[in-house]
PDBQT receptor file of N, H, CA, C and O in Angstrom, charges set to zero:
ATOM      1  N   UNK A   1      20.772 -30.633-103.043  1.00  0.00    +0.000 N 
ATOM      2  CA  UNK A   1      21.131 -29.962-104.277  1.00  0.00    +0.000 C 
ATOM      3  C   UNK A   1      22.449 -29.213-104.079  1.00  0.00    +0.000 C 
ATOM      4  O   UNK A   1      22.873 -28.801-102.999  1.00  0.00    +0.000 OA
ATOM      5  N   UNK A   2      22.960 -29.110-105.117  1.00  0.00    +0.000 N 
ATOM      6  H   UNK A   2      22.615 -29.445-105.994  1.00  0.00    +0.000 HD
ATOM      7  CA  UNK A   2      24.170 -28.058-105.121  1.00  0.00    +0.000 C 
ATOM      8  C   UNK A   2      24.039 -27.022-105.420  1.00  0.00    +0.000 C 
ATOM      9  O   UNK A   2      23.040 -26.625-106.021  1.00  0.00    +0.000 OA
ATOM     10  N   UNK A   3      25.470 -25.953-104.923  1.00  0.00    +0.000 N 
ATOM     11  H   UNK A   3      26.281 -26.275-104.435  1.00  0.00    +0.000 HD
ATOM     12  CA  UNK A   3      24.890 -24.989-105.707  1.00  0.00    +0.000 C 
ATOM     13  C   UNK A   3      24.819 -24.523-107.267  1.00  0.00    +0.000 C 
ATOM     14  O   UNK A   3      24.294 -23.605-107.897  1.00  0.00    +0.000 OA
ATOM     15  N   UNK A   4      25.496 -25.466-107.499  1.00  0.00    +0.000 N 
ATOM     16  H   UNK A   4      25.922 -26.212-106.987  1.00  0.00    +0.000 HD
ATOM     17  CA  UNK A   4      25.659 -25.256-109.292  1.00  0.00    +0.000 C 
ATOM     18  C   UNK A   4      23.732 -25.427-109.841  1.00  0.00    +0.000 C 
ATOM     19  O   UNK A   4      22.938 -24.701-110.441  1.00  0.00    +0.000 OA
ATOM     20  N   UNK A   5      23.682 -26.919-109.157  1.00  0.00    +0.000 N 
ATOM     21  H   UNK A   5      24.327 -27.509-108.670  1.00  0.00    +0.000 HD
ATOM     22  CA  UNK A   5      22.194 -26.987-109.469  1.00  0.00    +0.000 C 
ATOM     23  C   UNK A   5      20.996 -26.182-109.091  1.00  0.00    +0.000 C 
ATOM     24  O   UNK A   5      19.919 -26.469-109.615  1.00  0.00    +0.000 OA
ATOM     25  N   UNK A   6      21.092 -24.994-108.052  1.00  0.00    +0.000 N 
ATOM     26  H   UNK A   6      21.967 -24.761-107.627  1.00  0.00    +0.000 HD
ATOM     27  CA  UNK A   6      20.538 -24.388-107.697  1.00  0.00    +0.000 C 
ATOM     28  C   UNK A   6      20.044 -23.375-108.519  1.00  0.00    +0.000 C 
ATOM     29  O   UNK A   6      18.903 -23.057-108.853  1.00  0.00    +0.000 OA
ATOM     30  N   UNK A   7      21.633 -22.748-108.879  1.00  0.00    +0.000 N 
ATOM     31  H   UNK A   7      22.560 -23.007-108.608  1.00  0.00    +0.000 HD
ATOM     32  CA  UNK A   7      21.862 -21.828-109.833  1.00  0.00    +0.000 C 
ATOM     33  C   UNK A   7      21.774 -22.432-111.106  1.00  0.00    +0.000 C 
ATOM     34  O   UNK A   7      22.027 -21.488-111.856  1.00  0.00    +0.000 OA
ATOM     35  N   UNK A   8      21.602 -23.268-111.702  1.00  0.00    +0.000 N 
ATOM     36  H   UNK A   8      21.396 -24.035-111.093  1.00  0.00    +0.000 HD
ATOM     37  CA  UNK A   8      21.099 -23.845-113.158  1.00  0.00    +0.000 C 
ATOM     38  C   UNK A   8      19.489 -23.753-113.452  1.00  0.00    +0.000 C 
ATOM     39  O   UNK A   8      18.898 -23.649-114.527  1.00  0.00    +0.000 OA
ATOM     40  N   UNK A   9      18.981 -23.829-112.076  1.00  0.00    +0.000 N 
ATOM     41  H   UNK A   9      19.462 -23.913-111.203  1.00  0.00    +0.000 HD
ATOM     42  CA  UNK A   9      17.466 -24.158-111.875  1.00  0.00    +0.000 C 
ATOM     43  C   UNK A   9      16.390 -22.839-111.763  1.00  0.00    +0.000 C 
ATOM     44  O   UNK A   9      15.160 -22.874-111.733  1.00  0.00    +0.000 OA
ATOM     45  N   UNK A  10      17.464 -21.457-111.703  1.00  0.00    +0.000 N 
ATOM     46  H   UNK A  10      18.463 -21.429-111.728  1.00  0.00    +0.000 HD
ATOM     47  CA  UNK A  10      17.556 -20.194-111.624  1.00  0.00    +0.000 C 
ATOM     48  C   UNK A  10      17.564 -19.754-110.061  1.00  0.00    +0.000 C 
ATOM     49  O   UNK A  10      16.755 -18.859-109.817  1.00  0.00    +0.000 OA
ATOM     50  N   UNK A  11      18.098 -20.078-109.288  1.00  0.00    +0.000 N 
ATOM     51  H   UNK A  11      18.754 -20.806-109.486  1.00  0.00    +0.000 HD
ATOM     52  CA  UNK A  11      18.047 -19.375-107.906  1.00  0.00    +0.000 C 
ATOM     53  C   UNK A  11      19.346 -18.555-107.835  1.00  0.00    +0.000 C 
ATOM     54  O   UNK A  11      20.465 -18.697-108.329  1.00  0.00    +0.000 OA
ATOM     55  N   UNK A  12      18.593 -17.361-106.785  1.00  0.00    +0.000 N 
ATOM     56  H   UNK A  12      17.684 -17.246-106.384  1.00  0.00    +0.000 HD
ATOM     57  CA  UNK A  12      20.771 -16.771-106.547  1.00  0.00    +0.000 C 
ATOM     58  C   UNK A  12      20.802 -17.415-105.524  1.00  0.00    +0.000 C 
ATOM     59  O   UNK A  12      19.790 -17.641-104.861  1.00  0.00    +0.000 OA
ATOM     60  N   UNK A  13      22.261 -17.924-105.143  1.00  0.00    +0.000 N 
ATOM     61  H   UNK A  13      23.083 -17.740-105.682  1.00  0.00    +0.000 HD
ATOM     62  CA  UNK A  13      22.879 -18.818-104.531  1.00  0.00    +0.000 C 
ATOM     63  C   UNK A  13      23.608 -17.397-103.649  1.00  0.00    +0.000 C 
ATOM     64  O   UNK A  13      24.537 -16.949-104.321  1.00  0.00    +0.000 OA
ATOM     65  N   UNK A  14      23.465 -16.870-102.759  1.00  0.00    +0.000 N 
ATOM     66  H   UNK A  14      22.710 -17.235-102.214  1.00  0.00    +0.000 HD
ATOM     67  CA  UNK A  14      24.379 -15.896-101.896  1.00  0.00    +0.000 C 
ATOM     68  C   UNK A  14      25.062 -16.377-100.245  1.00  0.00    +0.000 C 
ATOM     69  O   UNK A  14      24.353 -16.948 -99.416  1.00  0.00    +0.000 OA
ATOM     70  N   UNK A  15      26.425 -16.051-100.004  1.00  0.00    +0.000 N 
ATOM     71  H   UNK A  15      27.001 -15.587-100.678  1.00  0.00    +0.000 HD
ATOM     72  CA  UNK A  15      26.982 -16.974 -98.859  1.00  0.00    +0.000 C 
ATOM     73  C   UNK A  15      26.859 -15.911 -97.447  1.00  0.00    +0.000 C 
ATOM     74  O   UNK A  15      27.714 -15.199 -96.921  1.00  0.00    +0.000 OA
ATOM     75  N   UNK A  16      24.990 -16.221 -97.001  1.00  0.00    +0.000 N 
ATOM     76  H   UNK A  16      24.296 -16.800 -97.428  1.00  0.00    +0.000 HD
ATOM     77  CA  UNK A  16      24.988 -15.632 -96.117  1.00  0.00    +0.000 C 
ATOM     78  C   UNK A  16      24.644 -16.819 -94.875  1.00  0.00    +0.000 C 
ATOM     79  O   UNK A  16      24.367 -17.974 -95.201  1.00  0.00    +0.000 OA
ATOM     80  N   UNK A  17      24.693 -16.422 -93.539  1.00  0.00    +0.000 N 
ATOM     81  H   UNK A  17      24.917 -15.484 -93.275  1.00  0.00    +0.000 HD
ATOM     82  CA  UNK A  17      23.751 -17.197 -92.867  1.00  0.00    +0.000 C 
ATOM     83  C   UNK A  17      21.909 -17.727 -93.016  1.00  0.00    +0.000 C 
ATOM     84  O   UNK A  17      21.057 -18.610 -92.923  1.00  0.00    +0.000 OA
ATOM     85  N   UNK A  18      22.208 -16.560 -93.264  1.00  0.00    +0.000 N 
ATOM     86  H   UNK A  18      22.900 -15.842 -93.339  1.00  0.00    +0.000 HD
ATOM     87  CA  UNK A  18      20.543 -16.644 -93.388  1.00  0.00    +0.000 C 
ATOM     88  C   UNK A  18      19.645 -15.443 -94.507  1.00  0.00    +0.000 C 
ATOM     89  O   UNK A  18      20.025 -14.288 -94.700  1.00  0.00    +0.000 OA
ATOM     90  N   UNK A  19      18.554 -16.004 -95.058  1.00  0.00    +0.000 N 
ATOM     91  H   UNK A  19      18.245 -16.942 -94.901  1.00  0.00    +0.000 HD
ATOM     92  CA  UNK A  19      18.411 -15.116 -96.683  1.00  0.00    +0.000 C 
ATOM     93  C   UNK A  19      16.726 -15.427 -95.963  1.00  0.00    +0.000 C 
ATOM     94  O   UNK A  19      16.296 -16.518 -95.588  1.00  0.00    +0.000 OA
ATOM     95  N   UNK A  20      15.806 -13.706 -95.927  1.00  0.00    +0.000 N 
ATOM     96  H   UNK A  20      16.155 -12.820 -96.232  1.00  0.00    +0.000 HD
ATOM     97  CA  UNK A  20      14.990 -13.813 -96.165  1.00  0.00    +0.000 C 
ATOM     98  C   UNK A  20      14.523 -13.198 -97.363  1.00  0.00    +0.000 C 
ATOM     99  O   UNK A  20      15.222 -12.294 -97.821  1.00  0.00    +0.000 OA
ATOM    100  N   UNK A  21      13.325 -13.560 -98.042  1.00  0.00    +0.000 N 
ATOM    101  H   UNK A  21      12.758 -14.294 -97.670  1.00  0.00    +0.000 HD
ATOM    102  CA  UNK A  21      13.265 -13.334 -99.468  1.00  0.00    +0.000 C 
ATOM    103  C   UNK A  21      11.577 -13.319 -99.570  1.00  0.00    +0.000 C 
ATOM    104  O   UNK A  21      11.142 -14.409 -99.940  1.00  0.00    +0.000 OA
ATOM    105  N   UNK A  22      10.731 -12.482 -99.360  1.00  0.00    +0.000 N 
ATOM    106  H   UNK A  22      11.085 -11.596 -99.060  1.00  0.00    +0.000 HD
ATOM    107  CA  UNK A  22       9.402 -12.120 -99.026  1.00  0.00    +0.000 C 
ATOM    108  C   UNK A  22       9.083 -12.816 -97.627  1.00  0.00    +0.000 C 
ATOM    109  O   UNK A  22       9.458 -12.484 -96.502  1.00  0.00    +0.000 OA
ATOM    110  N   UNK A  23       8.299 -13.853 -98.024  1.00  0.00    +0.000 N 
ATOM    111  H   UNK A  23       7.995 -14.122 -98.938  1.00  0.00    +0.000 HD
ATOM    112  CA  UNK A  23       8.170 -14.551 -96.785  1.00  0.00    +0.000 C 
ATOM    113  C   UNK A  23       8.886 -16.206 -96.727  1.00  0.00    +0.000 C 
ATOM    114  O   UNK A  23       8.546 -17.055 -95.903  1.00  0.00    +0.000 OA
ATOM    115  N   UNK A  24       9.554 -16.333 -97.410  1.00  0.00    +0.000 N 
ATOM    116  H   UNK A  24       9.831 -15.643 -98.080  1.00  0.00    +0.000 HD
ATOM    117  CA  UNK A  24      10.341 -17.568 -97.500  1.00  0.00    +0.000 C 
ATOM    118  C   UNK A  24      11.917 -17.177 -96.720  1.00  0.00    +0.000 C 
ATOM    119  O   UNK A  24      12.866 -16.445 -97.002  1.00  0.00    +0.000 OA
ATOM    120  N   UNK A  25      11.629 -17.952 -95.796  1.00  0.00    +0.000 N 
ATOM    121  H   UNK A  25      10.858 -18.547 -95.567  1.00  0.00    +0.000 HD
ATOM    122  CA  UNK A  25      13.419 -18.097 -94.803  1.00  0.00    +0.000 C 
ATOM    123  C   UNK A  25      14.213 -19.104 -94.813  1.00  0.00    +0.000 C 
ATOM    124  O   UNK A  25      13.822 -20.190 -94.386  1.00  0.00    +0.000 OA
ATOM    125  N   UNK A  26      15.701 -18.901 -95.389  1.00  0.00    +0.000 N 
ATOM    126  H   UNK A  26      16.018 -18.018 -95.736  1.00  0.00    +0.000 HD
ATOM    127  CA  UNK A  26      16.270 -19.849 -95.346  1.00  0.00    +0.000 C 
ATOM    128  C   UNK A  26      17.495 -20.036 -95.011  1.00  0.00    +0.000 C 
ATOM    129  O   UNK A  26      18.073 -18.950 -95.071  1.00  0.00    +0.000 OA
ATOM    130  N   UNK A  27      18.476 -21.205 -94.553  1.00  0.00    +0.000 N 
ATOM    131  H   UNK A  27      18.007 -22.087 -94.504  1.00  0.00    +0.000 HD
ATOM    132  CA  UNK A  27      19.893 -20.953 -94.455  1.00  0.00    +0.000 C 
ATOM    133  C   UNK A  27      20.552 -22.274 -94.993  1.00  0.00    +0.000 C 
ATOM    134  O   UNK A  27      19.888 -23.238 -95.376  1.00  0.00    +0.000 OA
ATOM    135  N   UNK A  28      21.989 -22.219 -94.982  1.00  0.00    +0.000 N 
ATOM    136  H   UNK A  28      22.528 -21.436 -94.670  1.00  0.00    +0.000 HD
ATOM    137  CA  UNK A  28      22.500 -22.721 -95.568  1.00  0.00    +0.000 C 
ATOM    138  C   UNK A  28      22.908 -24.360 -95.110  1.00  0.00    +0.000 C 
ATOM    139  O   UNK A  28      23.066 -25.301 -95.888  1.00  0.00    +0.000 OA
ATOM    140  N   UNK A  29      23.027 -24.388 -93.579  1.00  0.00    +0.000 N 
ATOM    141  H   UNK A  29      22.899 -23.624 -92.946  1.00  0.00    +0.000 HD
ATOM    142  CA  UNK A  29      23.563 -25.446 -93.110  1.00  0.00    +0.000 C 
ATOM    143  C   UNK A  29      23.102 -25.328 -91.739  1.00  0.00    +0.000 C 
ATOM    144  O   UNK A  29      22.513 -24.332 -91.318  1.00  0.00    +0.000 OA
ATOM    145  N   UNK A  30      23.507 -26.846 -90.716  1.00  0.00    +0.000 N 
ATOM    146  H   UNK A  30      23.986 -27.655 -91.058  1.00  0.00    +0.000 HD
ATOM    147  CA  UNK A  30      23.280 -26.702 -89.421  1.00  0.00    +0.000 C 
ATOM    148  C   UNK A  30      23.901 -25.815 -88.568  1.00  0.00    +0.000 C 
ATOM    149  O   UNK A  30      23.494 -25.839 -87.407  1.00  0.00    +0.000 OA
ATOM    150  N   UNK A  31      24.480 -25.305 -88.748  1.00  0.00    +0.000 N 
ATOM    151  H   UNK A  31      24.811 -25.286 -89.692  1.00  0.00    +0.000 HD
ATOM    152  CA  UNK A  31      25.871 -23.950 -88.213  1.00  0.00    +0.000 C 
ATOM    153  C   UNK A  31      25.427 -23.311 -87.855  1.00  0.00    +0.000 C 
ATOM    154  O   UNK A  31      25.497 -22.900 -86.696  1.00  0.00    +0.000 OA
ATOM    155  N   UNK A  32      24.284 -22.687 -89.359  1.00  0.00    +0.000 N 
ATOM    156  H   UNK A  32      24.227 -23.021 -90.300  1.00  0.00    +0.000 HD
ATOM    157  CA  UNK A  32      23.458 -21.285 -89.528  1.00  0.00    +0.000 C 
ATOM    158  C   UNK A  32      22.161 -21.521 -88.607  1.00  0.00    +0.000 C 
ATOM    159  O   UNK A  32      21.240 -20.724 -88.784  1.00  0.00    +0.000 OA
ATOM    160  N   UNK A  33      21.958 -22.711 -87.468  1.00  0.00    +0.000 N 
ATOM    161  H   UNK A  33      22.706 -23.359 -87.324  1.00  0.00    +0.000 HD
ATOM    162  CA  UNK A  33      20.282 -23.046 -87.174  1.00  0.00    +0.000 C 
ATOM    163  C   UNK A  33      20.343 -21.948 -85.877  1.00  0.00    +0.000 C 
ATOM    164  O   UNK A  33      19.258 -21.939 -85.295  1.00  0.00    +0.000 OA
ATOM    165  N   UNK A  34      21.417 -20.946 -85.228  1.00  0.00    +0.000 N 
ATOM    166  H   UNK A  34      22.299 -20.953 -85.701  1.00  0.00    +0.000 HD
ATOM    167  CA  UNK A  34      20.975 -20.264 -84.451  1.00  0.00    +0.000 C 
ATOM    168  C   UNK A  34      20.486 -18.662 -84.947  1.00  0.00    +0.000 C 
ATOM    169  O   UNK A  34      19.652 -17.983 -84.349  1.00  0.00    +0.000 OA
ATOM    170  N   UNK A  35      21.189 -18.279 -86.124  1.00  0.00    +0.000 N 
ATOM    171  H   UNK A  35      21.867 -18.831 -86.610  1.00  0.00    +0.000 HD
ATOM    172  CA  UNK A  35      20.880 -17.048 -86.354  1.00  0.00    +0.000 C 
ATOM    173  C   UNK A  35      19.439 -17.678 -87.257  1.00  0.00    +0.000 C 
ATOM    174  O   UNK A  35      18.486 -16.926 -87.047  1.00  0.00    +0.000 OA
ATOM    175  N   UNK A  36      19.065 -18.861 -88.196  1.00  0.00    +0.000 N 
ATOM    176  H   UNK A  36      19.839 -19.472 -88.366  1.00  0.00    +0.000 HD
ATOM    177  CA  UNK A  36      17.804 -18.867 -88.544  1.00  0.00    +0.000 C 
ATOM    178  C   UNK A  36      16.989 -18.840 -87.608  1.00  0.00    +0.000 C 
ATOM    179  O   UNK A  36      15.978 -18.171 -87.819  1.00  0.00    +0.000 OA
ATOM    180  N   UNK A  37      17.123 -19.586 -86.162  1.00  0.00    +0.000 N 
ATOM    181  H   UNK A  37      17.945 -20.130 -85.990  1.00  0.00    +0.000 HD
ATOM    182  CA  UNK A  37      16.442 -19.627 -85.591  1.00  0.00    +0.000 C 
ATOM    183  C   UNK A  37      15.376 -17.574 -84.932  1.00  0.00    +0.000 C 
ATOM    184  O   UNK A  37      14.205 -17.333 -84.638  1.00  0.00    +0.000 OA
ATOM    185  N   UNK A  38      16.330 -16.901 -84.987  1.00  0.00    +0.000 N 
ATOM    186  H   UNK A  38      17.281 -17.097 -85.227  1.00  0.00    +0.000 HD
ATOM    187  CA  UNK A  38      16.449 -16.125 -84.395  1.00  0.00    +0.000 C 
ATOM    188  C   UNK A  38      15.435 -15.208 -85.880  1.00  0.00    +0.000 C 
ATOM    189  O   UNK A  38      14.597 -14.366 -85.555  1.00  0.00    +0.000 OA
ATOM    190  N   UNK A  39      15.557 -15.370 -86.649  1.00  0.00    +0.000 N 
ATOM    191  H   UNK A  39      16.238 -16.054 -86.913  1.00  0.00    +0.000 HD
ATOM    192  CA  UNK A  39      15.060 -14.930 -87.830  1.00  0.00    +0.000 C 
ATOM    193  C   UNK A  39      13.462 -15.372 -88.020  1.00  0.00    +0.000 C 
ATOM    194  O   UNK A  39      12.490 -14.616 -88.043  1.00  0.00    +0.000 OA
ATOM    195  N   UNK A  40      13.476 -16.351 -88.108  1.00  0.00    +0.000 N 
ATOM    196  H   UNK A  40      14.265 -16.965 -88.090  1.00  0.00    +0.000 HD
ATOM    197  CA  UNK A  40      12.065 -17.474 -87.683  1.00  0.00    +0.000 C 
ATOM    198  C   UNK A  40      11.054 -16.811 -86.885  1.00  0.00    +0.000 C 
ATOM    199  O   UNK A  40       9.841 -16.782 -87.095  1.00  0.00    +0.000 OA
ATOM    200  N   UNK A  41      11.868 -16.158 -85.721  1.00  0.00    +0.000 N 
ATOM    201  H   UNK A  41      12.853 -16.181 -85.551  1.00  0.00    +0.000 HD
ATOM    202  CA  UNK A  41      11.146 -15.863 -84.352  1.00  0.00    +0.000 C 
ATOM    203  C   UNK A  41      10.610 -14.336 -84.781  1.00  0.00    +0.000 C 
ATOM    204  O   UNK A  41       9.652 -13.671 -84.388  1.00  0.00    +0.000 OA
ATOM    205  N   UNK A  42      11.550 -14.111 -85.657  1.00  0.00    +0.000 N 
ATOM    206  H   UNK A  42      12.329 -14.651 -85.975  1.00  0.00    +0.000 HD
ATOM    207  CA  UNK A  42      11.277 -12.288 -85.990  1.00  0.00    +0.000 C 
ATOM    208  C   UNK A  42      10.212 -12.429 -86.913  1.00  0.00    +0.000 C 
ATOM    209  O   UNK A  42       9.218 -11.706 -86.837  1.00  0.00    +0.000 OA
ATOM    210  N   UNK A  43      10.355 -13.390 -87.863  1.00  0.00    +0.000 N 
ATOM    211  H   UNK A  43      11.162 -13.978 -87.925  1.00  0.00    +0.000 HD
ATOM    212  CA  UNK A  43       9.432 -13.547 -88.836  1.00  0.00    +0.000 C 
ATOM    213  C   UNK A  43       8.423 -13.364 -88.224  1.00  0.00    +0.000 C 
ATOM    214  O   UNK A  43       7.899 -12.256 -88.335  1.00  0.00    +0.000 OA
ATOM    215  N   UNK A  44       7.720 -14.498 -87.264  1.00  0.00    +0.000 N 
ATOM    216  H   UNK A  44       8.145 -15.399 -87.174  1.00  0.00    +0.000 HD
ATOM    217  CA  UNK A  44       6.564 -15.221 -86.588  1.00  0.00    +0.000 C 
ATOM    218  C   UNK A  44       5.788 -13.290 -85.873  1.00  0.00    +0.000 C 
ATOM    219  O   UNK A  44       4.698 -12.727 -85.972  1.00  0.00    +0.000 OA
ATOM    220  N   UNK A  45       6.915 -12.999 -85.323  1.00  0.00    +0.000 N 
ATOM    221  H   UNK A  45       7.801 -13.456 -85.243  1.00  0.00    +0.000 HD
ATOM    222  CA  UNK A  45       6.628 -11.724 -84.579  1.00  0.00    +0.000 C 
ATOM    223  C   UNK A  45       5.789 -10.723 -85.394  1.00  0.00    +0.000 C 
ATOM    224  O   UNK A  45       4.904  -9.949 -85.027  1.00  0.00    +0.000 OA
ATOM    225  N   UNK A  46       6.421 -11.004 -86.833  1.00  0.00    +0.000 N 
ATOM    226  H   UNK A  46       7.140 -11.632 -87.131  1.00  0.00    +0.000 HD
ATOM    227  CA  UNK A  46       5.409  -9.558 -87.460  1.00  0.00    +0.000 C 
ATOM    228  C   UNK A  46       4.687 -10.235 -88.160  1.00  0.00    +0.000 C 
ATOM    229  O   UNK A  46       4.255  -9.608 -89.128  1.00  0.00    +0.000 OA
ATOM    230  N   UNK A  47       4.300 -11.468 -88.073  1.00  0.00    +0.000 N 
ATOM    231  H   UNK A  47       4.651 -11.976 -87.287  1.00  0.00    +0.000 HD
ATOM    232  CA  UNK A  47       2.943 -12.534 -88.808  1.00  0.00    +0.000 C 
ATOM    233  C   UNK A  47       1.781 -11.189 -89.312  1.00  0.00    +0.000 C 
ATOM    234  O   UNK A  47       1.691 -10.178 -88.615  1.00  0.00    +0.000 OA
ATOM    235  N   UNK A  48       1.228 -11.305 -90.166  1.00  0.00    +0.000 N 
ATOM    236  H   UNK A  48       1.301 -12.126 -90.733  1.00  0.00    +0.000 HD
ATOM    237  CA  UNK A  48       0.597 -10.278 -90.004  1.00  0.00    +0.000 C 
ATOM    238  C   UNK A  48       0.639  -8.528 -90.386  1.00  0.00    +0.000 C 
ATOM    239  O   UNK A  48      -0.188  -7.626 -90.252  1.00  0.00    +0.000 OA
ATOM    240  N   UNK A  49       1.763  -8.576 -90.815  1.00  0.00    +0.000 N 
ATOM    241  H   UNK A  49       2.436  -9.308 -90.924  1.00  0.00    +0.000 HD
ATOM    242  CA  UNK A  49       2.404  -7.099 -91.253  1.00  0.00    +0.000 C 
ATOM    243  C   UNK A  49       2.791  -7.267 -92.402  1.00  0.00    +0.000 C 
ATOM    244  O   UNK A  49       3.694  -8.100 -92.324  1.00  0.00    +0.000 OA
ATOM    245  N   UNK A  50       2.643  -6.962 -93.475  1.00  0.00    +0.000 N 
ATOM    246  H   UNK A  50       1.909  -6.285 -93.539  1.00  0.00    +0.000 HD
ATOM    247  CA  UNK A  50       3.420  -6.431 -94.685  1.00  0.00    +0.000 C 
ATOM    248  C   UNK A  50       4.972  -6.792 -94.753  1.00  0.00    +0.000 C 
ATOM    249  O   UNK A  50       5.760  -5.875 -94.525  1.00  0.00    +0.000 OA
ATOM    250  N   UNK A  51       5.427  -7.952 -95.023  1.00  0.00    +0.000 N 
ATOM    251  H   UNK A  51       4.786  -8.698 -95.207  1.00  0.00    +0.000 HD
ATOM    252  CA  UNK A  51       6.877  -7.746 -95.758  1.00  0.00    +0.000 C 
ATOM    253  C   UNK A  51       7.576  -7.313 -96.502  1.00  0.00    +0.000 C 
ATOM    254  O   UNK A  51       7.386  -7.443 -97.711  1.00  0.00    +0.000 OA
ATOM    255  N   UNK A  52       8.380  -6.802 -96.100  1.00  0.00    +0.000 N 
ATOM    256  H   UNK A  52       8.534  -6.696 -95.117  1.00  0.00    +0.000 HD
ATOM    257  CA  UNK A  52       9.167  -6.300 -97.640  1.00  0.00    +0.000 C 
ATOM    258  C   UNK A  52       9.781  -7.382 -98.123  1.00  0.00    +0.000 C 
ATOM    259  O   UNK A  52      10.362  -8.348 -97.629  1.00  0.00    +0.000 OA
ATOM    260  N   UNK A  53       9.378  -6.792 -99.815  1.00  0.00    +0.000 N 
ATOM    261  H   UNK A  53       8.906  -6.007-100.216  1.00  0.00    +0.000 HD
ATOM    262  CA  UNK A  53      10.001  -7.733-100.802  1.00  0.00    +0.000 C 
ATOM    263  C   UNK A  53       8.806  -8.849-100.852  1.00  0.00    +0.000 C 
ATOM    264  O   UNK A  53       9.088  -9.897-101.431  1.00  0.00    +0.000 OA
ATOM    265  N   UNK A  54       7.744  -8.741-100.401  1.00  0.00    +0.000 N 
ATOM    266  H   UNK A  54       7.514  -7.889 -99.930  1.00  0.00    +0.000 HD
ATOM    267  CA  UNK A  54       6.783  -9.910-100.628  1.00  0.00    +0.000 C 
ATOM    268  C   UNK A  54       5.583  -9.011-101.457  1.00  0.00    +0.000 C 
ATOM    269  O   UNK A  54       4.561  -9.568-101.857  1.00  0.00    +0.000 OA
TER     270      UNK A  54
């Protein structure tokens, strides 16, 4: 998808590495797979705890 279509479909489209958003993690490209990775791991870590924004 693009981002036009993203943003047509209602998502915000923001130019970060990596966007967590309750419990959904995501990034933009293969570039971004070390800081997601690193995000993933933090996620996994507080499995179990209250997110913010979720």
């Amino acid at each position: 998808m693009t981002r036009t279509d993203l943003r047509n479909a209602g998502a915000e489209v923001v130019d970060e590495e990596v966007v967590i958003d309750g419990q959904f993690t995501s990034s933009q490209s293969p570039a971004d797979l070390p800081a997601f990775c690193v995000a993933i791991v933090e996620q996994f870590a507080h499995a179990g705890r209250p997110v913010s924004g979720a």
